[in-house]
C-alpha positions as CSV (number, residue, x, y, z in Angstrom):
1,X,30.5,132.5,59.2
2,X,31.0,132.9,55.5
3,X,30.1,130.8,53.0
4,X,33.1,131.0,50.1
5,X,34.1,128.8,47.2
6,X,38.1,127.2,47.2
7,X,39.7,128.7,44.2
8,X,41.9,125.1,43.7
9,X,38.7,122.5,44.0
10,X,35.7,124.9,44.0
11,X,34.2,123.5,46.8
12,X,31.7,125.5,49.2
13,X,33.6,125.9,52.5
14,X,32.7,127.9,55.8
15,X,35.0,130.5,56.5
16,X,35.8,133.3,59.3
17,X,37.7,135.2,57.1
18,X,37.5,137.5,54.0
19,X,40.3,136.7,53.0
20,X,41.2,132.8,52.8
21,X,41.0,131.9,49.6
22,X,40.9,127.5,49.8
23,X,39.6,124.9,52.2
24,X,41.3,123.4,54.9
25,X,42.8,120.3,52.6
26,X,43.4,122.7,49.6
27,X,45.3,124.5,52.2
28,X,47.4,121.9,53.6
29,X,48.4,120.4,49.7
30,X,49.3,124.1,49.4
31,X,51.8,124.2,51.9
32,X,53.5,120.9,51.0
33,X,54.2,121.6,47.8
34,X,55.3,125.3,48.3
35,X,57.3,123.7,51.0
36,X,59.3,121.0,48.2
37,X,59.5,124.3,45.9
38,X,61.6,126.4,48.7
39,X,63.4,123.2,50.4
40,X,64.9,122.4,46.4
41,X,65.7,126.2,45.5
42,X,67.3,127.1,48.3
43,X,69.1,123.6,49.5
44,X,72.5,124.0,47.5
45,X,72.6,127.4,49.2
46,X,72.2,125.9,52.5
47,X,74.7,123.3,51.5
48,X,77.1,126.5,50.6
49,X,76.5,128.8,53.4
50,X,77.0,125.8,56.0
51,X,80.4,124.7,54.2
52,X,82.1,128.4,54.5
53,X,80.8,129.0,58.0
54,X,82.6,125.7,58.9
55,X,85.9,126.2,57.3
56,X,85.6,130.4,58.1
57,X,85.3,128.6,61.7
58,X,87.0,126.0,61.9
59,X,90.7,127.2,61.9
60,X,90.0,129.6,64.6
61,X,88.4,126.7,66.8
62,X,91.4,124.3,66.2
63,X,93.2,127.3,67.5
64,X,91.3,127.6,70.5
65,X,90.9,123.8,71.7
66,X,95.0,123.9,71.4
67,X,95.2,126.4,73.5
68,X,92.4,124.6,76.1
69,X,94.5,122.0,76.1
70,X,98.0,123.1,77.1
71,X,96.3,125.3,79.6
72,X,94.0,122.9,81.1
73,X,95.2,121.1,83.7
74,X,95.9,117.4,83.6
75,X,93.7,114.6,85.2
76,X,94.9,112.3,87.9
77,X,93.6,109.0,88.7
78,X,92.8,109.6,92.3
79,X,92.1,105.7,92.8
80,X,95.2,104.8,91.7
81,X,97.3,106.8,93.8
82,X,95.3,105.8,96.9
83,X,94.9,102.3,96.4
84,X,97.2,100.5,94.1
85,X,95.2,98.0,95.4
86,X,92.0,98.3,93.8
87,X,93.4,99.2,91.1
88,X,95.3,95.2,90.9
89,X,92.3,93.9,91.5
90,X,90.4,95.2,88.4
91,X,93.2,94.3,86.3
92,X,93.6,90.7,87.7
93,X,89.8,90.3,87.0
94,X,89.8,92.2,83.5
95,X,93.0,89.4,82.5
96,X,90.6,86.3,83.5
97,X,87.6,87.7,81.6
98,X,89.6,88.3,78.7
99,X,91.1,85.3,78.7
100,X,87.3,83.7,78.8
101,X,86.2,86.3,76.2
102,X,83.7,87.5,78.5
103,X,82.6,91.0,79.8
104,X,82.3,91.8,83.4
105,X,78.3,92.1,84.7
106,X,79.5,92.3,88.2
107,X,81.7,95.0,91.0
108,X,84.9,93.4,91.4
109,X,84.9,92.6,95.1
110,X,82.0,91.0,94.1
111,X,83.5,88.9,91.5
112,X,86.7,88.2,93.4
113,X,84.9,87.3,97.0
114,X,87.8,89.2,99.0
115,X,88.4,93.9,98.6
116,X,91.9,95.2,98.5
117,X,92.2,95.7,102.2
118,X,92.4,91.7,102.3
119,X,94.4,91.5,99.5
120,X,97.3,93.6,101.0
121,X,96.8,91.8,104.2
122,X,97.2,88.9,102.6
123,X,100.3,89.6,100.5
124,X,102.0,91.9,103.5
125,X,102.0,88.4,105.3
126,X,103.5,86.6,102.5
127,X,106.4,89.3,101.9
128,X,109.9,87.9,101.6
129,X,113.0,89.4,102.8
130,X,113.6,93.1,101.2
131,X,110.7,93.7,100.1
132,X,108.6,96.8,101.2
133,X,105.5,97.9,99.6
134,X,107.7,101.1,98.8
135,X,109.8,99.0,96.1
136,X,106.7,97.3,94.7
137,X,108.0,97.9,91.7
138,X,111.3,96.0,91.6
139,X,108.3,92.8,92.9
140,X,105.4,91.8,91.2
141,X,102.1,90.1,92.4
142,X,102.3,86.4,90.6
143,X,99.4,83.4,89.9
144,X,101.2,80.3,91.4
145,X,99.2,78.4,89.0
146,X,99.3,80.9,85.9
147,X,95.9,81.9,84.2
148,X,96.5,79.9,81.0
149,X,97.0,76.8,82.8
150,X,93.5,76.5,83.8
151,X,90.4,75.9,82.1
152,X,88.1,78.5,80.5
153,X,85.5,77.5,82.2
154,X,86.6,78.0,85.3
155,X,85.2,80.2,88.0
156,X,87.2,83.5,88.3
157,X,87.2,83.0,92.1
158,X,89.5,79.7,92.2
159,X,92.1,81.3,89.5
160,X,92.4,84.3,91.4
161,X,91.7,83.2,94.7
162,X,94.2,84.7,97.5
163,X,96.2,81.1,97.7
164,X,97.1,81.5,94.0
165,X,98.9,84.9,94.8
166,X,102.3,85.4,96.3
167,X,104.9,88.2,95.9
168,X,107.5,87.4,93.5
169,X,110.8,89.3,92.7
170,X,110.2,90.8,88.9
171,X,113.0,88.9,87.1
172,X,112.0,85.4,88.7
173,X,107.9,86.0,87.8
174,X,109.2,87.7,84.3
175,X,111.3,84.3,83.7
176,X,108.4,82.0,85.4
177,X,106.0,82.7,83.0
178,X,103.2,79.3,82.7
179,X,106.3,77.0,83.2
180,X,105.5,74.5,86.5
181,X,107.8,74.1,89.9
182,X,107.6,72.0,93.0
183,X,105.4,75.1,94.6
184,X,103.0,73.9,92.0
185,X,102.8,71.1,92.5
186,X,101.3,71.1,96.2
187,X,98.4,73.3,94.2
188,X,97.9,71.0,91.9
189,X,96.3,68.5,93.8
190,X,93.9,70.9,95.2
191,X,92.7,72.2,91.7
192,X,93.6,69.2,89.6
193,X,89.7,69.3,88.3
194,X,90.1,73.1,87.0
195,X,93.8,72.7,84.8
196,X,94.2,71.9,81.4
């Protein structure tokens, strides 16, 4: 070991080396402030070198991803196509928590207390003359007692619960809407505690 003097504090210091000219905190102060020096030279550089390597780029990546994209092919919703089913299910479940203004914590079979294979079960019972599953589109799926009827409070279960569902031709649910009927009626006595 060498014994030299720092040429910034003139301390004595050990050294290994001939050549090392301060002490290990001389050094370190050293380096930060060189550091500062270089960082504010050569930052608006930086700033100019990164700002034409993004527009000398950026014209011929905008090119690319357009061509990715008509290329790619598109995505289909496997689920939907399988079971139009789950799918219903979600959505009836996403309607009552927005309604509540709530966000969902749970699966919705979970939430609902029956899957899709018991909701088509249920509803292929409850069918009315010309209807098929293949013109589900000229029926709709209807709340006997609608959603806003009941109260916010009430337990997602009971407003969508399999007796509060029944096929419906499109114009009669479109012209329906919340508005009451004798059907009703007979439901209301069951669930008078949950309505408005």
């Amino acid at each position: 070991m060498i014994i030299k003097k720092c040429t910034d504090c003139y301390i004595e210091y050990n050294c290994i080396s001939i050549l090392s000219l301060r002490c290990v905190e001389c050094k370190k102060l050293h380096r930060k402030k060189s550091y500062k020096k270089s960082y504010i030279l050569h930052r608006e550089k930086r700033i100019r070198g990164v700002k034409e390597n993004y527009l000398n780029k950026r014209e011929s990546k905008l090119e690319y991803y357009r061509e990715y994209n008509k290329n790619r092919p598109k995505k289909k919703y496997v689920y939907r196509k399988k079971d139009p089913f789950q799918m219903f299910c979600r959505n009836m479940v996403h309607r009552v928590l927005r309604y509540k203004g709530i966000t969902k914590e749970k699966r919705t079979y979970e939430i609902l207390g029956y899957n899709s294979n018991e909701l088509k079960k249920y509803l292929t019972s409850k069918l009315k003359e010309g209807m098929t599953w293949d013109n589900y589109g000229d029926w709709q799926i209807d709340h006997i007692i609608s959603i806003s009827r009941f109260k916010k409070d009430t337990d997602i279960r009971i407003v969508n619960s399999l007796t509060n569902l029944s096929p419906e031709w499109k114009s009669y649910n479109l012209s329906k809407q919340n508005k009451m009927n004798d059907v009703l009626f007979c439901h209301l006595y069951k669930n008078k505690q949950y309505l408005k």
